[in-house]
C-alpha positions in Angstrom: 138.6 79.5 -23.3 135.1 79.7 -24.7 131.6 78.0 -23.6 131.0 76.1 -26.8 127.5 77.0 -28.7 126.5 79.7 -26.1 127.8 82.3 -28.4 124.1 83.0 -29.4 123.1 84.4 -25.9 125.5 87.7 -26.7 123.9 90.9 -27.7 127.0 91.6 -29.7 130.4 90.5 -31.6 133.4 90.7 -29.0 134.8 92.6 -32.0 132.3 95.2 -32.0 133.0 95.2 -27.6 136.4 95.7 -27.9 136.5 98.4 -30.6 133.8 99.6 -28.0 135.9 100.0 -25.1 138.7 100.7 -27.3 136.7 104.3 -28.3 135.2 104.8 -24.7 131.6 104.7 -26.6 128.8 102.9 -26.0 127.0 100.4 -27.7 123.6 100.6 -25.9 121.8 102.4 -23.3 119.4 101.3 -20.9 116.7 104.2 -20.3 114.0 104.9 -17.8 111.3 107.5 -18.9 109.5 107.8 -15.3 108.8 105.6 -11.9 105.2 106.0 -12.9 103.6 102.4 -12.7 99.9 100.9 -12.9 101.3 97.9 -11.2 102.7 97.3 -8.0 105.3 94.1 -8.5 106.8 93.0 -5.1 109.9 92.6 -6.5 110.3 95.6 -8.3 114.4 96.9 -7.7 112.6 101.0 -8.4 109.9 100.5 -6.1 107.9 102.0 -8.8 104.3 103.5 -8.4 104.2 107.1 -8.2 106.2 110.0 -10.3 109.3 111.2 -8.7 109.0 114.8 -8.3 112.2 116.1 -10.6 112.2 113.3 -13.1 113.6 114.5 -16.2 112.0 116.7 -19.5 111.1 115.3 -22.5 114.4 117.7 -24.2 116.4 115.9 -21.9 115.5 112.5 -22.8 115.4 113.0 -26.3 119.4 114.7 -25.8 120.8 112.1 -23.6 119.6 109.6 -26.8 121.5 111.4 -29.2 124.2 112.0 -27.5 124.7 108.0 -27.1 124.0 107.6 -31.0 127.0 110.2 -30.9 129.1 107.8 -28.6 128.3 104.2 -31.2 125.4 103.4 -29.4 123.3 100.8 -31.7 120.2 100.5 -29.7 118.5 101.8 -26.5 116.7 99.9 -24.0 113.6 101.3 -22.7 113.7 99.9 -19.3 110.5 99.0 -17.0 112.0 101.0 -14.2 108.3 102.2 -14.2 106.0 101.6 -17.2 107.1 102.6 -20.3 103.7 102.9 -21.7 102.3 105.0 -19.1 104.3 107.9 -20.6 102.8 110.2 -22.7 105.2 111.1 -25.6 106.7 107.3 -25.9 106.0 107.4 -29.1 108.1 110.9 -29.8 110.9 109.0 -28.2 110.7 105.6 -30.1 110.9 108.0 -33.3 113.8 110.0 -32.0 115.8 106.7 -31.5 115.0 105.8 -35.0 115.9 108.3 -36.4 119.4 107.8 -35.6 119.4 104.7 -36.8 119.2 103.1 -33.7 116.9 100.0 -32.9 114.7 99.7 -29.7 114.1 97.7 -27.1 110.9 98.1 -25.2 110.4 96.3 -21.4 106.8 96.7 -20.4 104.2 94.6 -18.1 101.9 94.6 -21.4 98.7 95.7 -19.5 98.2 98.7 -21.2 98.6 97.2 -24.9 95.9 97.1 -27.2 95.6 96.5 -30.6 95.9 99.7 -31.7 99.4 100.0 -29.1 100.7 96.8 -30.8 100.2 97.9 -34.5 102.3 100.9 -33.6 105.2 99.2 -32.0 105.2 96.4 -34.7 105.5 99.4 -37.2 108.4 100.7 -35.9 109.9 97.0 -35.1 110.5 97.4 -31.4 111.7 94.1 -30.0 109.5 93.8 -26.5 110.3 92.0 -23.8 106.9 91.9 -21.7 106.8 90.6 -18.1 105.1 87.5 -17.4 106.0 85.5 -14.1 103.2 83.0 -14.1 100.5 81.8 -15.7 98.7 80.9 -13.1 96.0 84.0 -12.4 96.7 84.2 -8.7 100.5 84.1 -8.4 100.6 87.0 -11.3 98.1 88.7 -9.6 100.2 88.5 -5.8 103.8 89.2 -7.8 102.5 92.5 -9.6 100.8 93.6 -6.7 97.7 93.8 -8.3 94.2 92.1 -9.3 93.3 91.8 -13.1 96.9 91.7 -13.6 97.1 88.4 -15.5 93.9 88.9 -17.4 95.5 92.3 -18.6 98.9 90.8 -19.5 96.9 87.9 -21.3 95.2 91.0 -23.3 98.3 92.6 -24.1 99.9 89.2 -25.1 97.3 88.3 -27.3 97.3 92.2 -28.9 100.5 91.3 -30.0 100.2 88.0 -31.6 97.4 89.3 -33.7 99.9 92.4 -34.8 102.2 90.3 -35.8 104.6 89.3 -33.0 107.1 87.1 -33.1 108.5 87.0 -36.4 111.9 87.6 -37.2 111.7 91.1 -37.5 110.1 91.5 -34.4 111.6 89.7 -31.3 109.3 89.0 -28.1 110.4 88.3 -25.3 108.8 87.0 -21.6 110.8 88.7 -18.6 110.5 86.2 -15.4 112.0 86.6 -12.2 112.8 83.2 -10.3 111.1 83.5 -7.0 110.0 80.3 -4.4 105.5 81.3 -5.7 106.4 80.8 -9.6 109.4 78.5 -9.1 108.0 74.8 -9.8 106.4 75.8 -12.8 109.0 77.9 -14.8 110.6 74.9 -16.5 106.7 74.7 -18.3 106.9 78.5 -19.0 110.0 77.9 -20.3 109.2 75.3 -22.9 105.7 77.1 -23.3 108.1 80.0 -24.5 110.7 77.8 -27.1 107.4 76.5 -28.3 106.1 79.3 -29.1 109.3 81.3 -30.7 109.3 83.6 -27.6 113.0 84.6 -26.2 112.4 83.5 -21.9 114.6 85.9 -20.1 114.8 83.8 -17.2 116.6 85.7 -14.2 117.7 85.8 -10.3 116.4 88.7 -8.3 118.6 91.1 -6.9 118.2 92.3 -3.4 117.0 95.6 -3.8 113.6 97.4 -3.7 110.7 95.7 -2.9 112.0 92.6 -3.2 114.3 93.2 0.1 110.8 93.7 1.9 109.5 90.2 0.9 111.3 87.9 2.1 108.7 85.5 1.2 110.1 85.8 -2.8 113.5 84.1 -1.7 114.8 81.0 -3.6 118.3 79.4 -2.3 121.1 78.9 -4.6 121.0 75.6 -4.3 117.5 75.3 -5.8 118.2 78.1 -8.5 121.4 75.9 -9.2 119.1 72.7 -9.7 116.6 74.8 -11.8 119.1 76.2 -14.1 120.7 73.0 -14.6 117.6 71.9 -15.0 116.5 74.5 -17.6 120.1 73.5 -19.7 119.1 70.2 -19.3 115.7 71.0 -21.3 117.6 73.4 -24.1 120.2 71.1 -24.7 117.9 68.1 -25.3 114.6 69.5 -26.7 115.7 72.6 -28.0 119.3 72.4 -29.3 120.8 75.0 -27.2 124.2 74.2 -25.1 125.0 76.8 -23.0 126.8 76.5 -19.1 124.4 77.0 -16.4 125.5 80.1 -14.2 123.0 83.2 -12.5 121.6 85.8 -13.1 120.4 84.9 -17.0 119.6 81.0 -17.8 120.5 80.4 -21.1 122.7 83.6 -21.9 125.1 86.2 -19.5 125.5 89.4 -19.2 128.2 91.5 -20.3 126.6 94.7 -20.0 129.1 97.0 -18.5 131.6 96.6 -21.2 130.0 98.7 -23.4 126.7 100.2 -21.8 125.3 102.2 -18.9 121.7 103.2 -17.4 119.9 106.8 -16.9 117.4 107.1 -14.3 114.4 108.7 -14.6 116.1 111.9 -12.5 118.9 111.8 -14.5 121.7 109.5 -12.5 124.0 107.6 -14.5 124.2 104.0 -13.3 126.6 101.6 -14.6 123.4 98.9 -14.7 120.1 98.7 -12.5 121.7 96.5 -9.6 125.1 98.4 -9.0 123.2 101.8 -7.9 125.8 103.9 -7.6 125.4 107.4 -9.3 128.4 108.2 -11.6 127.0 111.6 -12.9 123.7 113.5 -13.9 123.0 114.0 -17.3 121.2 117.7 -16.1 124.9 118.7 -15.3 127.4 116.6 -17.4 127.4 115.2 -20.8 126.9 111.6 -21.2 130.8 111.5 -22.3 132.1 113.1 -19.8 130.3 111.0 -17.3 131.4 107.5 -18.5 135.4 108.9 -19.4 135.5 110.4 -15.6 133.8 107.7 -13.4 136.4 105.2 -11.8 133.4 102.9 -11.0 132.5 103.1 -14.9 136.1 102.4 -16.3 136.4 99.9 -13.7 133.7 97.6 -14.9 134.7 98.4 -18.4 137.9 95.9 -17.6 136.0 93.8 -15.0 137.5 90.9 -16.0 140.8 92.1 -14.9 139.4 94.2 -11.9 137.1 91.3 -10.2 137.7 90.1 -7.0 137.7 87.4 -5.1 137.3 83.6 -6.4 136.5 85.1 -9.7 139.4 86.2 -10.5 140.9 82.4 -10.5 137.9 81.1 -12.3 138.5 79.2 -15.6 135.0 80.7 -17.0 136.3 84.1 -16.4 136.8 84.6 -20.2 133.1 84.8 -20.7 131.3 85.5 -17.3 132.0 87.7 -14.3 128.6 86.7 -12.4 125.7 89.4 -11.6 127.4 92.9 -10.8 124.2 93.9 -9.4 123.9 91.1 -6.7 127.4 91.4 -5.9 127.2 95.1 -5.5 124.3 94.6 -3.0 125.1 91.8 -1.2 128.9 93.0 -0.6 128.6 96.8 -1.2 131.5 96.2 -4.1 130.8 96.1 -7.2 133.8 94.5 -8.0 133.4 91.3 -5.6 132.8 87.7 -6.7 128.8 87.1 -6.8 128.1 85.1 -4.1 125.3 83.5 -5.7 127.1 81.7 -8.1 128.2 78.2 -8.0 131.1 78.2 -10.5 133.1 79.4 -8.4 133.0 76.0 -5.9 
């Protein structure tokens, strides 16, 4: 079984997954440079803010890159675990990923792009996904933790318009997290974003980091349920998109730990952000080694045989086994059914 016209939500073919999983490769790898951060979000899973004191060198990022171009990867995802831009050879490491041939995705707050930052990135084609909650100045502002935030974003935004952003060579996303200070107006970001040829990644929170210490960010299912269908409702009518309304993404699903994996700044080898569980250290292991040896890996490789729970019996199983990350820390398994999501009733 297949969810009709949603197709377009998936990163890549289930032909080039299965030849994936088939090889034991990769086909993308999600990256943090550094916890460094000039913001302070509330809901940030890292906590970021400050350097940890034995991040990882420069060598070893730039290694831990080939060596996934080595395993099929086809792209790396510079993850906001942290700001991206903050660090100091970024550049040096977009280059090293393109060089092998490999594309790049960049997730940043955008505070710290100019023009001069945005004519570089749109030269190498990195497809950015910047994170934009509201656009009201006040709840931006309380979300990253910070004043000026919004008028900084807006800068950054704008920087990359005028470079050249969005085009077809040079995707832009908005990354939004659904919480109860942004939630009534995210069906207006979301058609502010179609409107504007801008991809709205659209997403529940897990319950880690700072957003397990505000309490005051929570959204029941019930009215992230109506808000997806909601959002579907929107696509399918204005838009032209079908696609099933289920967490964490609206409007596509992940399927992440088929085929990829994430490297902390010191070096752990996560299967994704939200199931935290260290599988290896690149300082110590190769990147190989790691994914071949960890059960918790090869487990999510075959999840949708592995899942538990209500899962297991559900008919969308084929293409959807909910939000690892929020089963793994609600439950503590990283195999249970997400509680969050409604399919399952």
């Amino acid at each position: 079984m297949s969810c009709p016209n949603e197709h377009w939500g998936l990163e890549f073919s289930q032909e080039e997954i299965t030849h994936c999983k088939k090889n034991q490769g990769l086909l993308s790898l999600e990256l943090e440079l550094s916890r460094a951060c000039n913001l302070r979000c509330i809901y940030c899973y890292a906590e970021s803010g400050l350097a940890l004191d034995n991040e990882i060198s420069l060598s070893t990022i730039l290694s831990v890159i080939s060596q996934a171009a080595s395993l099929g990867a086809k792209k790396i995802i510079i993850l906001g675990g942290g700001e991206p831009l903050l660090y100091p050879h970024i550049m040096t490491i977009m280059d090293h990923i393109l060089a092998h041939n490999m594309a790049v995705d960049l997730f940043t707050n955008a505070t710290l792009i100019d023009s001069e930052m945005a004519q570089q990135l749109y030269a190498r084609k990195v497809a950015i996904s910047m994170k934009m909650n509201s656009q009201n100045e006040s709840v931006q502002d309380e979300l990253a933790g910070r004043k000026n935030s919004w008028q900084e974003i807006q800068q950054g935004f704008h920087a990359l318009q005028e470079a050249g952003y969005p085009n077809a060579d040079h995707t832009l996303g908005i990354e939004t997290i659904i919480c109860a200070q942004n939630y009534a107006e995210i069906p207006t970001l979301w058609r502010w974003a179609r409107d504007n040829n801008i991809i709205p990644y659209i997403e529940t929170m897990t319950d880690q980091g700072r957003a397990s210490q505000h309490k005051s960010l929570s959204v029941s299912p019930e009215k992230v349920k109506s808000l997806f269908e909601h959002l579907a409702v929107i696509d399918r009518d204005e838009y032209g998109h079908n696609w099933l309304p289920r967490p964490p993404l609206a409007g596509s699903h992940c399927a992440r730990h088929e085929y990829s994996c994430t490297v902390t700044s010191i070096g752990e080898v996560f299967p994704c952000p939200g199931v935290s569980i260290a599988t290896g250290n690149i300082r110590t292991q190769p990147l190989a080694e790691i994914l071949n040896g960890s059960t918790v890996i090869q487990e999510l490789r075959h999840i949708r045989t592995n899942i538990h729970g209500k899962c297991k019996e559900c008919e969308h199983l084929e293409f959807c086994y909910g939000c690892r990350g929020n089963a793994y820390q609600c439950t503590g398994d990283h195999l249970a059914s997400d509680p969050a999501c409604w399919l399952k009733d």
